[in-house]
N, C-alpha and C positions, 0 to 999 in steps of 0.2 A: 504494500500500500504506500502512496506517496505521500499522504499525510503534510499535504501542501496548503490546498482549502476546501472549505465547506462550503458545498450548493444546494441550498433548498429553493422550490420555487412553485407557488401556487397559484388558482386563477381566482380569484373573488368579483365579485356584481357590484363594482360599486367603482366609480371612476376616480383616475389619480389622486385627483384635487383627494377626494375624501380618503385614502388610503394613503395618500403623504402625510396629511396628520396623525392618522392613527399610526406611524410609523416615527414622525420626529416628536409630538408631544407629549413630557411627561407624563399629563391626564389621561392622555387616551394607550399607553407605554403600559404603565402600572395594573392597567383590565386584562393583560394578555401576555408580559412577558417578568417585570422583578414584581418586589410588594409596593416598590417603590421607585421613583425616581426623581430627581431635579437636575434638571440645566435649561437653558436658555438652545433654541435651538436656532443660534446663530454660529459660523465657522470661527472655532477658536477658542468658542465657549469651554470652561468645564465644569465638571457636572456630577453625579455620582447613582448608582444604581442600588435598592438595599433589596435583600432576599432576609425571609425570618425561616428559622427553621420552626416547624410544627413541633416537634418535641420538646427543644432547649429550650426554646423561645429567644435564642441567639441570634442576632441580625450580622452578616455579612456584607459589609461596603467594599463595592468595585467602583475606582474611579473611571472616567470615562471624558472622554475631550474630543467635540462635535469637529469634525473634520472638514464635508462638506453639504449643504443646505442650496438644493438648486431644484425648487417647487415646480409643475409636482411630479419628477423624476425621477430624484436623487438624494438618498440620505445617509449619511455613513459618521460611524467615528470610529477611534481607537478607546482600547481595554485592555484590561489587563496587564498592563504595564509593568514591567521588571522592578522597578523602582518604586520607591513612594513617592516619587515627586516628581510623576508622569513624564518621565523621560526614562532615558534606556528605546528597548525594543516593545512594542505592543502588538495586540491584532487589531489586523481593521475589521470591521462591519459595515456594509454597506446595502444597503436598499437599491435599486432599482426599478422602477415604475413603469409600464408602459401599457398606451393601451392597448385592448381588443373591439370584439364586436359586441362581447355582453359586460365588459368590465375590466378591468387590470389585471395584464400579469403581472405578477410580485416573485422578486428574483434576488435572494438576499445569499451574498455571499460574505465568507468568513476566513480570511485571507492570515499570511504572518507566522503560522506556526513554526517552520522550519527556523526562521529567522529569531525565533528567540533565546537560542543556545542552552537548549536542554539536552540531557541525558536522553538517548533513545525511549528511553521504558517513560519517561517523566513525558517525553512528545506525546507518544503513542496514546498515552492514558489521559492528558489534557484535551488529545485531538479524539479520543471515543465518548470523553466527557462531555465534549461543544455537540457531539453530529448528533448525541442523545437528548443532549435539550433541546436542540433545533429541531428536531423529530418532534418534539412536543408542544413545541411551543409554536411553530410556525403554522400549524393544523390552528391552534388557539386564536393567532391573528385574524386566521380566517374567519373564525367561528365570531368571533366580537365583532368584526366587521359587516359579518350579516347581521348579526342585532341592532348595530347600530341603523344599518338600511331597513329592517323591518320598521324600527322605532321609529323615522323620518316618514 
């Protein structure tokens, strides 16, 4: 396996415009993908994403620094960051929007991994970690975004 990057990509009923927000804004972030998030969804921003664990009830903060913002397209940033002080090496995340004939495909890639100078077992196991969330959580995108079109 190349363990290079992750591609997931869905089709939802609902046009860019509405599918780029649910993608760059916190509000609409926190129904589908962490517990929580905040940043500003301008290029350069940073920001920060919290997941709670059900059991501990311990919260994990991943910083997170909005990349690019080009409506309604394109949305990406880096995570994950080697450092605490969002420098070093990160992944990127990026969105991709485009449309169709009944709505947008959504084409979200998760780029960086090799580049962040891990131990093979340390890649291998971060990169089975990311393609398992996105498994689950990009079905989630979808599913929020039809409620939200139901609800309108």
């Amino acid at each position: 396996m190349e363990y290079g990057s992750i591609e997931r990509e869905i089709h939802v009923d609902a046009s860019p415009e509405v599918v780029f927000e649910v993608v760059s804004r916190p509000e609409h972030m926190r129904e589908w993908w962490p517990d929580d998030a905040r940043f500003e969804s301008v290029a350069g921003a940073p920001g920060e994403l919290f997941w709670r664990d059900g059991t501990t009830g311990e919260t994990m903060t991943v910083a997170l620094t909005v990349v690019e913002v080009d409506p309604p397209s394109r949305f990406s940033f880096r995570w994950c960051y080697t450092d605490a002080e969002r420098g070093g090496d990160s992944l990127l995340v990026t969105f991709d929007l485009a449309p169709t004939e009944r709505g947008t495909r959504v084409r979200m890639t998760e780029t960086g991994f090799r580049e962040m100078g891990w131990e093979i077992a340390v890649l291998e196991e971060h990169y089975r970690d990311h393609a398992t969330a996105w498994d689950h959580y990009i079905p989630r995108l979808g599913a929020y975004i039809a409620r939200l079109e139901s609800a309108s």
